[in-house]
C-alpha positions in Angstrom: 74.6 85.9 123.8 77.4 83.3 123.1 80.4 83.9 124.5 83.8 84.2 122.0 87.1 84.1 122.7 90.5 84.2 120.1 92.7 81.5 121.4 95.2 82.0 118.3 95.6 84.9 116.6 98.1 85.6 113.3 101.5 86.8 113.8 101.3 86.2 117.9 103.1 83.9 120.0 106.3 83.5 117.5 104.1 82.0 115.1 102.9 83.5 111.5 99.6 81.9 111.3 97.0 79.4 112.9 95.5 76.9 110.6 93.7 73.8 110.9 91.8 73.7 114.6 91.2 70.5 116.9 89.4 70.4 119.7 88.7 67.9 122.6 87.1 67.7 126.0 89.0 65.8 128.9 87.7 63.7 131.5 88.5 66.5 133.8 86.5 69.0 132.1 89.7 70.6 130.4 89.1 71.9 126.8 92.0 71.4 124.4 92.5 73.6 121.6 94.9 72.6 118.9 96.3 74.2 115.6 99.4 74.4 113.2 101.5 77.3 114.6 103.2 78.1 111.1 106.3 79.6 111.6 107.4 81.8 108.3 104.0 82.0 106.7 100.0 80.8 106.2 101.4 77.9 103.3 100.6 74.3 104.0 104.4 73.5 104.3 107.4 74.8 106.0 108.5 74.9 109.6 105.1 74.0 111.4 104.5 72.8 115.0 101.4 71.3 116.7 100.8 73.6 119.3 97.6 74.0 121.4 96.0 76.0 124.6 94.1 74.9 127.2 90.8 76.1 129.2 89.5 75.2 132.9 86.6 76.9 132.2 84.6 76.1 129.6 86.6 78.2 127.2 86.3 81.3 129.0 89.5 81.9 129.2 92.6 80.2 127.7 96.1 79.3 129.3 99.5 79.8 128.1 100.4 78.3 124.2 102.2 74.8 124.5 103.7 72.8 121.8 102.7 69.2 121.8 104.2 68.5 118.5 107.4 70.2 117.2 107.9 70.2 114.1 111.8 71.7 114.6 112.9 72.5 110.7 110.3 70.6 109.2 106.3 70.1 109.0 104.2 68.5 112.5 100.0 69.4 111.4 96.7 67.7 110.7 96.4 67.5 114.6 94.0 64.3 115.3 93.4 64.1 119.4 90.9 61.6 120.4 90.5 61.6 125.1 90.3 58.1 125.6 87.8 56.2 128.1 91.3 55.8 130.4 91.7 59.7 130.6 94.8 59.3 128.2 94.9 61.9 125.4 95.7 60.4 121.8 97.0 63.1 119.2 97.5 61.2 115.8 99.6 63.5 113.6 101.2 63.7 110.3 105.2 64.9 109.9 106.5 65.5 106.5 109.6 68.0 105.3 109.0 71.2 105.3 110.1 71.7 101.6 107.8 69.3 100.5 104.7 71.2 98.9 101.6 69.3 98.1 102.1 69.7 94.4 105.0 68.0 94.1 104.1 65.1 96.5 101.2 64.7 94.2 103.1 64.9 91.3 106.0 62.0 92.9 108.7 64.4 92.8 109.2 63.9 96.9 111.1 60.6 97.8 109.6 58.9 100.7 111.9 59.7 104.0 110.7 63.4 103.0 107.0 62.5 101.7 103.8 62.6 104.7 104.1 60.2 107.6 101.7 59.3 110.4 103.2 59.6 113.9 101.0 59.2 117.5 102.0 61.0 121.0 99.8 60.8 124.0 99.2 62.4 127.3 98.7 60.9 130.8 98.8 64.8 132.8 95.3 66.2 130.6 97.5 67.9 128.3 100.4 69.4 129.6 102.9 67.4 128.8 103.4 64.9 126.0 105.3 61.6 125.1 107.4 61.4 122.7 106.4 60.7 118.9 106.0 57.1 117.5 106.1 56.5 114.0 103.2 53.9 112.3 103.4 55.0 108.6 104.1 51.4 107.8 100.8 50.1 109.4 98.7 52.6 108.0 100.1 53.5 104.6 100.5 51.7 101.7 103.1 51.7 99.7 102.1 54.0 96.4 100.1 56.2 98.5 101.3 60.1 97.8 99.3 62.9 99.5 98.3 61.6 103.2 96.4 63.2 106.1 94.2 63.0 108.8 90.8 63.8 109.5 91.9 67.6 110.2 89.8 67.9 113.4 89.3 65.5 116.5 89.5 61.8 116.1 87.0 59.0 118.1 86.9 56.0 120.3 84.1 54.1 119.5 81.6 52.4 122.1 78.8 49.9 121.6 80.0 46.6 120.3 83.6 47.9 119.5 85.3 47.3 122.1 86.9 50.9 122.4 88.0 51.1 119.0 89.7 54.3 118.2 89.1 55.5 114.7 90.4 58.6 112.5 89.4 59.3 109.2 91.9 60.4 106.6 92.6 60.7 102.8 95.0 59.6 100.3 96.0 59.8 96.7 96.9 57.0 94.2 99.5 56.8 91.8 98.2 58.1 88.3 97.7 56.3 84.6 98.2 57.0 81.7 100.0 61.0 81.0 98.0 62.2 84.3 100.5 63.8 86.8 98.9 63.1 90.1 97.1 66.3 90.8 93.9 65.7 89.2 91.4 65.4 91.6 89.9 62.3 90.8 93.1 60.2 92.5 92.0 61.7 95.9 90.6 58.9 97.7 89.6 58.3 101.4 90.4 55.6 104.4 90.4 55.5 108.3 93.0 54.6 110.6 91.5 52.1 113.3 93.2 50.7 116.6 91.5 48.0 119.0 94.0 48.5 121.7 93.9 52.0 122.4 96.6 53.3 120.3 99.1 50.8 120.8 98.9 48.9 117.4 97.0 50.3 114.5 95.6 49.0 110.5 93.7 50.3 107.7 90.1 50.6 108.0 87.9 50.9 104.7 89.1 52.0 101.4 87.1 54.6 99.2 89.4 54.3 95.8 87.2 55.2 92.4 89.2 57.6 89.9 86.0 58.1 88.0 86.2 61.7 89.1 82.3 61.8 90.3 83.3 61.7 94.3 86.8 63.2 95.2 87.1 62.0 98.5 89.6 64.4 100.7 89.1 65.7 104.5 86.8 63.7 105.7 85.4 64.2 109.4 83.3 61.0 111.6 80.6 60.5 114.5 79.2 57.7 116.0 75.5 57.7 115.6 73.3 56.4 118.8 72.6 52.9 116.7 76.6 52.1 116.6 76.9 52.7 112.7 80.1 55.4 112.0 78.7 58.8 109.9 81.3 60.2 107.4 80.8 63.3 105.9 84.0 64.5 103.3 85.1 67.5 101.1 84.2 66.9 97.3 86.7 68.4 95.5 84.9 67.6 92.3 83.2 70.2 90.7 79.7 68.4 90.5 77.3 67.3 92.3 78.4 69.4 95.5 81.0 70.0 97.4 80.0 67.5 100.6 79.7 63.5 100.3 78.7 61.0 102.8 79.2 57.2 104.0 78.2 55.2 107.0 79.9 52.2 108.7 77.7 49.5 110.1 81.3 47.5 111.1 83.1 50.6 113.1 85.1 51.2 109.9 86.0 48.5 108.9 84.2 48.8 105.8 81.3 51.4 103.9 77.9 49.9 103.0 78.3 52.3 100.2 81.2 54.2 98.7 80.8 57.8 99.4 77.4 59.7 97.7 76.7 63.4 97.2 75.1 65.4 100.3 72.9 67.6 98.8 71.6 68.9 102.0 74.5 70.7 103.0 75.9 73.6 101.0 79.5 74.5 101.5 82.6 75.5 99.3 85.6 73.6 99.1 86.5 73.2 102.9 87.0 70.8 105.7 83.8 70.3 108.3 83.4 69.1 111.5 81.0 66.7 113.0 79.6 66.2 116.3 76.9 63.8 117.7 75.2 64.6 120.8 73.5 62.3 122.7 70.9 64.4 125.3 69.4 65.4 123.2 70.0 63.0 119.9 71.5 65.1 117.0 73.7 65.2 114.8 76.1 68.3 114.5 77.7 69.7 111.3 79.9 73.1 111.3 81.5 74.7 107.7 81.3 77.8 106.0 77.7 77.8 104.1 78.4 79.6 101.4 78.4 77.7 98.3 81.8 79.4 97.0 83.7 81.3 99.1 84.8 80.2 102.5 82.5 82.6 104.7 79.4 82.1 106.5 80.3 79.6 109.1 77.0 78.0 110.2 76.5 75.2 112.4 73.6 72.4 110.6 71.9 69.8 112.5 70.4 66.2 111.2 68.3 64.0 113.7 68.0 61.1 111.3 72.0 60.2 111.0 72.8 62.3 108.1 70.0 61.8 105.7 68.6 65.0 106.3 70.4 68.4 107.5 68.6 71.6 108.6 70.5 74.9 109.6 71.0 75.1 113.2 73.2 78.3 114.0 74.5 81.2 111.9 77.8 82.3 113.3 77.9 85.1 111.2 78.6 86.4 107.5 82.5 86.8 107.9 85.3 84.8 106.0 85.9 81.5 107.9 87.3 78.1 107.3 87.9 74.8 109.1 86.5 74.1 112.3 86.0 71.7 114.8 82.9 70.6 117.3 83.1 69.9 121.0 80.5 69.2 124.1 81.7 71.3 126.6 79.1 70.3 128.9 75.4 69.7 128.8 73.8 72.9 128.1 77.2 73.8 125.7 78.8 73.1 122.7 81.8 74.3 121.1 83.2 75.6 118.0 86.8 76.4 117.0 87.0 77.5 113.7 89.3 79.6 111.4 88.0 83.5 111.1 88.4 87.1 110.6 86.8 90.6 109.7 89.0 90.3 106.3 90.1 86.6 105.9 89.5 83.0 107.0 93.2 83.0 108.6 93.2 86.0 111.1 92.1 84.3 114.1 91.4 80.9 115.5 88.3 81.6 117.3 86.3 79.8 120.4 82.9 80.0 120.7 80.4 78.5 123.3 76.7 78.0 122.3 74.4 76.8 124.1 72.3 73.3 123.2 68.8 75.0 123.1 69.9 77.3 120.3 70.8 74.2 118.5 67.2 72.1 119.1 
C-alpha cells in the first residue's frame, strides 16, 4: 500500500486554495513541497504567495506551512526549485499584479511594471529560510513577450558535459497580426531559462515560436536522459493532434533538434505534467491526469527509450486531479504531489510515496 498524505488542503492555513505543486529532494534527504497559497480564491491572479512544507521523513509526515515567496498585495506563483550540486536551493518564480488576469495580458491591456516577471531566491539552511528576491526579467524576457511562466513544477541542473548548467522550461506568447487579439492559441510559444553559474547570471535557451496553430506550446516540464540529451514534454493547447508534444536537446538547451511534435503515446486533457528520470533503474517518469478530457485519472507513465515510447506505469486512482510534480525520495521511492479531491482537482494537494518496483 502507498502511503498518502494532504500537505495542503483548501481553505486551511489562511489561504483559499493550493494550486500548482513543486517538489524537490535536498542533499539532506529533506522533501520540499511547494504551491500557490491563493489568498481570496482558486483564480490564477490575485494576492498569491509561494508557500511550501517540509518532510524529514520521506513524506510521512509534513512540518509547519512557510512562505518562501510573498506575494504581499500582488501575485508570487509558478514555483520553479531546482537543489543544486552545492546543497543550495534555487526557487525561480514569476511575480506579476494581482489585478492582472491572463486575458488581458494576452490581449496587451497590462503595461509592463504590472505584466509577468521572473524573480530567483535561494536557500543555504535546506529550506527554512530564504534570501531575498532578485529580479532577471530583462535577461530572460524579451521585449514583446505577453503571457510568461515557468515550467510549473521543479526545475534542473544538468550534469554530463554541462558544467552544472541549471535549466527551467517555460512559455511565452507573441504579439499578434493582423485583427487577432492575443488569445488565440496559436501565439503560445515555448523557451527555457538556462544559467552556467549556478543561478548567478542567466539567458534564453531555445526558442519554439511557429503561429501555424498545429503545436501550441505552453507548460512545458524537462529531464535529463542517461545520454545527456534534455527531454521536453509540453501541454498542446491545440485541439489536434493531442494534447502532449515533445522535443529533445542534444546542447542542454541551448537549442531543439526539432521543434516540438505530437506525443501520441500519452493521453491527457489540457493540463500541466511532470517528468522524472530515474537512473537505477533507467526510466523515464511521466505523471498527468489520463483522461483524454477531463482532468481526472492521475496516472503515472513510464518510457525506457527517452520518450519515444510511453507505457502506463501506476493508476493513482479515478478521482479529479490536476498538476503534479515527480520526486526520488530515495531508492526504493518516488514521489508524487499533485492537485486532487473526491469532487474537484483543487481540494487537496496530495503527497504520495510509491515504491520503484510498482513502477518497473
Amino acid at each position: 500500500m502507498t502511503d498518502v498524505t494532504v500537505p495542503f488542503r483548501a481553505g486551511h492555513e489562511s489561504y483559499a486554495c493550493f494550486r500548482i505543486p513543486a517538489v524537490v529532494c535536498t542533499r539532506q534527504g529533506t522533501l520540499l513541497a511547494f504551491c500557490e497559497g491563493r489568498a481570496d480564491s482558486a483564480a490564477d491572479h490575485g494576492r498569491i504567495d509561494i508557500v511550501l512544507k517540509r518532510s524529514q521523513d520521506g513524506g510521512r509526515t509534513w512540518g509547519p506551512l512557510r512562505v518562501a515567496a510573498r506575494g504581499g498585495q500582488n501575485l508570487a506563483g509558478n514555483p520553479a526549485p531546482v537543489v543544486l550540486d552545492t546543497g543550495r536551493i534555487l526557487l525561480v518564480h514569476i511575480r506579476a499584479a494581482a489585478t492582472a488576469t491572463e486575458d488581458a495580458i494576452l490581449r496587451g491591456r497590462v503595461k509592463a511594471a504590472d505584466g509577468r516577471r521572473v524573480w530567483v531566491q535561494h536557500s543555504d539552511d535546506d529550506g527554512v529560510t530564504w534570501s531575498a528576491p532578485r529580479e532577471i526579467t530583462a535577461q530572460v524576457r524579451k521585449p514583446g513577450w505577453r503571457w510568461y511562466a515557468t515550467t510549473p513544477g521543479h526545475a534542473l541542473q544538468l550534469s554530463g558535459g554541462h558544467g552544472g548548467r541549471v535549466l527551467v522550461p517555460a512559455n511565452h506568447t507573441l504579439p499578434p497580426t493582423g485583427t487577432d487579439t492575443g488569445a488565440e492559441p496559436r501565439y503560445n510559444s515555448g523557451h527555457c531559462l538556462l544559467s552556467d553559474d549556478r543561478g548567478e547570471s542567466w539567458y534564453l535557451g531555445y526558442l519554439d515560436e511557429n503561429t501555424d496553430g498545429y503545436i501550441n506550446v505552453n507548460e512545458t516540464t524537462a529531464a535529463e536522459l542517461p545520454d545527456g540529451r534534455v527531454y521536453f514534454n509540453t501541454r498542446n493547447d491545440s485541439p489536434s493532434p493531442g494534447n502532449r508534444a515533445d522535443a529533445h536537446s542534444a546542447d542542454g538547451g541551448r537549442s531543439l533538434v526539432k521543434p516540438f511534435r505530437p506525443q501520441a503515446g500519452l493521453t491527457a486533457p489540457v493540463c500541466e505534467g511532470s517528468l522524472l528520470q530515474l537512473r537505477d533503474p533507467d526510466l523515464l517518469l511521466f505523471s498527468a491526469p489520463a483522461d483524454p478530457a477531463f482532468r481526472a485519472l492521475m496516472t503515472i507513465r513510464a518510457s525506457a527509450d527517452g520518450g519515444a515510447t510511453w507505457r502506463t506505469a501506476h493508476t493513482v486512482d479515478g478521482l479529479p486531479a490536476a498538476y503534479s510534480d515527480l520526486v526520488r525520495v530515495d531508492r526504493d521511492t518516488v514521489g508524487l504531489l499533485y492537485e486532487t479531491g473526491d469532487f474537484g482537482a483543487y481540494e487537496t494537494i496530495t503527497f504520495r510515496r510509491v515504491p520503484v518496483d510498482r513502477l518497473t
